[in-house]
C-alpha positions, 0 to 999 in steps of 0.5 A: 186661340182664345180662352174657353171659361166653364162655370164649375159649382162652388161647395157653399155659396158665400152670400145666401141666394135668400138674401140676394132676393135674385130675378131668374129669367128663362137663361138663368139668373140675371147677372145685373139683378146679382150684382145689384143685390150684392152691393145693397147686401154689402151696404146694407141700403142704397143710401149707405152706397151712395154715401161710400161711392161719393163723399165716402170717397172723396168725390161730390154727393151722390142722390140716392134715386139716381143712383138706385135707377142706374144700379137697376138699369146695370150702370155700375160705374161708381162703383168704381170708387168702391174699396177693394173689400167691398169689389170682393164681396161683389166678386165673391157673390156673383161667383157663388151664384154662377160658379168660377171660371175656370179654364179647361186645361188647368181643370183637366190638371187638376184632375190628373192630380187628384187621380195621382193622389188616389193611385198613390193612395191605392197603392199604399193600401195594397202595398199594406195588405202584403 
């Protein structure tokens, strides 16, 4: 049985939709456009990203143009090469956008505990009131 992933809206978005400059099309946001307005965020300019993606990391120059077409186009392959801190800001962004994954079982325990807490809760206040 595979695994069935809901999104669930977060309390606060980790990077402002008004920063990401987001393209909405008729299913929501596209997930590219996010992705793509996350990493310019976290660099600041495409020429900052190709430097990070390639002579940043050990690897040979990267041409800004190029790498800008392939971002658009959703060929986020160098980026790779990224540090762990600058995937997490990718990750962290799309996740404020589109909300976590989470799986229904787990939500469904999460739940039942919250309910626990707020019997117990109920209980002490009764239990107060004698």
């Amino acid at each position: 049985m595979g695994l069935n992933l809901t999104a669930v809206g977060l309390s606060s978005p980790v990077v402002s939709p008004d920063r990401l400059r987001l393209v909405t099309d008729r299913t929501g946001q596209s997930f590219v456009a996010v992705q793509h307005a996350a990493l310019l965020d976290y660099y600041g300019s495409v020429k900052e990203a190709a430097y990070a993606l390639g002579e940043g990391a050990g690897y040979p120059r990267l041409d800004e143009s190029h790498m800008q077409r392939e971002f658009k186009q959703g060929n986020f392959s160098k980026f790779d090469r990224a540090t762990d801190a600058a995937k997490a800001y990718v990750a962290t962004a799309v996740q404020s956008v589109f909300g976590a994954a989470t799986d229904p079982r787990a939500e469904m325990l999460q739940r039942l505990d919250a309910i626990d807490g707020w019997l117990k809760d109920l209980r002490r206040v009764i239990e107060a009131q004698r």
